[in-house]
C-alpha positions, 0 to 999 in steps of 0.5 A: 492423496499425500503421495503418488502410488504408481508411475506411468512411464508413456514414451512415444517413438520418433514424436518430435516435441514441437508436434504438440498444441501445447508446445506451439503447432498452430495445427495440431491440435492435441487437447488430451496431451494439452490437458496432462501439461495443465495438471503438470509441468512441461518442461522446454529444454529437455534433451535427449542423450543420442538422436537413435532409438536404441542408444536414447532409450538406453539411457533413459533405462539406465539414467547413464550417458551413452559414453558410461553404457556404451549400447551405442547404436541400434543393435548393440546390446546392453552390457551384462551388469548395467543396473536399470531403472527396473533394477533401482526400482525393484530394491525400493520395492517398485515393481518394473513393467513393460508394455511395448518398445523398448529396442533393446538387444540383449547381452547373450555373450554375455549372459552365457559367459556368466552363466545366466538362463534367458528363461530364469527369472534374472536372465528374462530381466537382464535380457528385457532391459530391467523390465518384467515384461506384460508384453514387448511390442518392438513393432517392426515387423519388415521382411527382406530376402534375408527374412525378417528384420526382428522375428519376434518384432509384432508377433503378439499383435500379429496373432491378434489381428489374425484372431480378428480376421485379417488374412495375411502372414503378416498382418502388421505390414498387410493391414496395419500398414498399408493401404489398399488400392481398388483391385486389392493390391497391397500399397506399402507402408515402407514407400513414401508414396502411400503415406497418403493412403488410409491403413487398410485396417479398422481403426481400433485395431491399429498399434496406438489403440491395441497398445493403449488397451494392453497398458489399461489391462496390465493396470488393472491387473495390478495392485502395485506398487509399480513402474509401468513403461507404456512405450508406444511405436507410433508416430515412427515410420512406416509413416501410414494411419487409418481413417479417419485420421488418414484425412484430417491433414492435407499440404495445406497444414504442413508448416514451412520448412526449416532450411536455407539453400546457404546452409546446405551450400555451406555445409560442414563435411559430416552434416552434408554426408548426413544431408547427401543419404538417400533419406535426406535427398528424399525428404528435401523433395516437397512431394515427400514432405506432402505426403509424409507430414499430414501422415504423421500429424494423424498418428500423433492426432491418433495417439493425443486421442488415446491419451484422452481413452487412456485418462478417462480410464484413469479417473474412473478406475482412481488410477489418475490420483495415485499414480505420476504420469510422465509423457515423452519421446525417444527422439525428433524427427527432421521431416526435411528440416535441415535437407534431412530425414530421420533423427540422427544429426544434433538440430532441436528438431531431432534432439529435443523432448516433449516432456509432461510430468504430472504428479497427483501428489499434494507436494506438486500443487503448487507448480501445475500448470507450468513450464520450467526451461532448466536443462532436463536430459533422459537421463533425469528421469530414473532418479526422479523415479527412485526418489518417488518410490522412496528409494536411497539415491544412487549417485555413483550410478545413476547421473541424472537429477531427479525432478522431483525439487522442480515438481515440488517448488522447490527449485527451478533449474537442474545442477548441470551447466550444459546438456550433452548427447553424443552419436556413434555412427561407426556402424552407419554407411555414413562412416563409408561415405566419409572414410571414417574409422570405427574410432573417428566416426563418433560426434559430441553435442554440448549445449546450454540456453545460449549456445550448441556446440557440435565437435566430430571426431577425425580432425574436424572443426567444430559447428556452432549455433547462437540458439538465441539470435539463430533458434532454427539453427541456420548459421554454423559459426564453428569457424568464426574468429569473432566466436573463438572464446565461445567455443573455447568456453563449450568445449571446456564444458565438453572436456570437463564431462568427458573427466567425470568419474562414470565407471566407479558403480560398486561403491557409493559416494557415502561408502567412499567418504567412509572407507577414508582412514578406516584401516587405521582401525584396523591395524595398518600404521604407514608413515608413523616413526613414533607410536606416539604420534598418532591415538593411543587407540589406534596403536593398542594392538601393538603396545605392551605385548610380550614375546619369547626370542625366536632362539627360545623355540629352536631350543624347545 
């Protein structure tokens, strides 16, 4: 094999990169992920570009910064016209699948205006994000007072476990998560309490198995070439497995939290509006973290067993030597790290990627096995894909760098001085708490190998942390005299991103440097006295013609 055929794109929701053996957690063991890496690259400092489901995956689809696609936070359609790694992928002939999440809302003001069907072929793609769509499986299936959160969210997976005889309207919050106590009452999923409970569901039917499955009969079903984005749910929230991974872990696995009473004490304003939600009280509390963590390190032990089911098919069937595999996530989560929950503040807990790329190709031979820390964001990975399926590349869109030069030996670091991601909290009650504007409630990360720099908007001081003398994050030096030259140099960094020309799309960096001086050839002459100041050629059009005086055809 000279060169990889395929790509399989899996993404995790909400793994947190250091919740791999292979990336240092002493008990969580993950030898089928461990394996990928030993056949690849993993990459340490990989970053995503917003700590939010819909806004990170945004970018990963399109290969562009949330401040150039502007789907800044869940909910928030893709705008009509945003070009995606399917749409890249399609014109260098690479089909574009999804089987799974992908948080995407579409356009539909703007595809009306435009006059785009839903049900045409265009319109299904322009309203899936790119993809051709096997099976979208947002997995998020909550129901309030005011109906369903996403009607459409596990509705196929709700019918399969219907068909397999789980009695319920919804089987994905009754079975798949929930448990189940003596007297047959319902434990939810949705109360941290029962996180400890096992799902009441067999374990081959749960979503991380029933996905795996979808991803192995699209692969079979086609010949390629193809993309196929395999983007499971899990491990995000509801934070709830079968057995028998319900009972691997206990409080005794939980690692030591990562927080110091000084640091909340002291806590910049925006990151202790964060600290103070419900979700960060909760999660600062040890019965929660006892409860929730040895949950979460069983899906994700769960979903390490099924990226073992899903290689082994790979090998059996040739799909492993043809096809490039890249493993990540769409975000951290904090698990109390920092006085917080969820994934929506700028620590590594939340920001940082797992990110495993395997190539079969003969080119990638000489780095398996290896590490790389070079700056990586999301956004890397559509033009590491377009330049895998032999595609022209697309600069003046695309504002990643293709990994394809580390991969191959042939370089060991990115072009890019600093990673940046960026959170919009304007429609969070967050913005309520701290009185913000819908125009001030927006923060900055900017960070390179020694140092993060966090600015929010609204007339704040910076954060700063030293990620060499303070890895876990702990001392904000954002108001330090003896640091005032470093945050000078970050936000430097900050300002010059923020000067970078994102919004040019229709025309390439070759097309620009060529339509330099094209019209002289076309007859536009400025500045010139004389027609011999500039080529004979240029000027042909207008020498030598011959014309009758004006006055001559009033007499005719």
């Amino acid at each position: 094999m000279t060169k990889a055929k395929n790509i399989l794109f899996i993404m995790f929701d909400q793994l947190r990169w250091d919740y791999l053996s292979c990336y240092g957690h002493p008990h969580l063991h993950t030898p089928n992920i461990d394996l990928l890496a030993s056949k690849g690259v993993r990459f340490t400092r990989a970053y995503i570009q917003s700590p939010i489901c819909g806004s990170s995956r945004m970018s990963t689809y399109t290969g562009r910064y949330v401040h150039s696609h502007g789907a800044s936070w869940n909910g928030i359609p893709l705008k009509v016209g945003e070009m995606t790694m399917g749409d890249h992928l399609r014109k260098a002939g690479m089909d574009c699948w999804l089987v799974g999440k992908t948080h995407m809302r579409a356009d539909a003001e703007g595809m009306a205006r435009l006059g785009l069907e839903p049900d045409s072929l265009i319109g299904a793609r322009v309203a899936e994000c790119g993809f051709d769509v096997f099976e979208r499986d947002d997995g998020m299936r909550p129901e309030g007072p005011d109906g369903f959160y996403d009607p459409d969210g596990a509705k196929k997976y709700n019918e399969y476990l219907k068909d397999k005889g789980y009695e319920s309207d919804n089987p994905w919050h009754d079975f798949a998560n929930s448990g189940l106590d003596a007297d047959g009452n319902v434990l939810s999923g949705w109360f941290l309490k029962n996180s400890s409970e096992a799902a009441n569901i067999a374990e081959e039917d749960s979503e991380t198995p029933y996905l795996t499955t979808r991803g192995m009969e699209f692969m079979e079903s086609h010949e390629g070439p193809w993309c196929c984005h395999l983007s499971y749910i899990k491990p995000h929230w509801p934070y709830i497995v079968p057995e028998p991974y319900a009972s691997m872990y206990s409080p005794e696995h939980v690692l030591p939290v990562v927080r110091s009473e000084a640091e909340r004490q002291n806590a910049h304003p925006v990151l202790k509006a964060f600290m103070d939600t419900k979700i960060g009280q909760t999660f600062s509390r040890e019965e929660v973290r006892e409860a929730v963590i040895p949950a979460y390190m069983g899906l994700i032990k769960q979903a390490d067993d099924q990226m073992g089911r899903l290689f082994d098919w790979m090998e059996q069937t040739g799909r492993m030597q043809d096809t490039m595999i890249v493993l990540t996530s769409d975000h951290g989560d904090f698990l109390g790290d920092h006085w917080m929950g969820e994934k929506t503040f700028f620590h590594d807990a939340s920001t940082k990627m797992p990110l495993i790329v395997y190539d079969p190709s003969r080119q990638a031979d000489a780095t398996r096995g290896t590490t790389c820390d070079a700056l990586v964001e999301s956004i890397d990975l559509a033009p590491t894909f377009l330049e895998m399926a032999g595609g022209e590349p697309a600069g003046h869109i695309l504002e990643g760098h293709s990994l394809l030069p580390i991969l191959y030996g042939q370089a060991d670091c990115t072009p890019r001085d600093v990673a940046i991601c960026e959170y919009d909290y304007s429609a969070s009650p967050i913005a309520k708490i701290l009185n913000s504007s819908v125009r001030d409630a927006v923060m900055f990360m900017v960070a390179n190998k020694k140092w993060k720099l966090i600015h929010c908007e609204g007339g704040h001081h910076p954060l700063l942390f030293d990620l060499e003398n303070d890895p876990d994050e702990l001392a904000d030096l954002g108001e330090s005299v003896e640091h005032a030259d470093v945050i000078a140099e970050m936000y430097n960094h900050l300002f010059t991103w923020t000067r970078r020309q994102s919004q040019r799309t229709t025309r390439s960096e070759e097309q620009l440097l060529n339509m330099r001086g094209s019209s002289g050839g076309k007859g536009v002459v400025v500045g010139i006295y004389d027609e011999n100041e500039m080529p004979l050629e240029l000027t042909v059009k207008y020498r030598n013609r011959k014309a009758r005086p004006f006055g001559d055809y009033k007499q005719d």
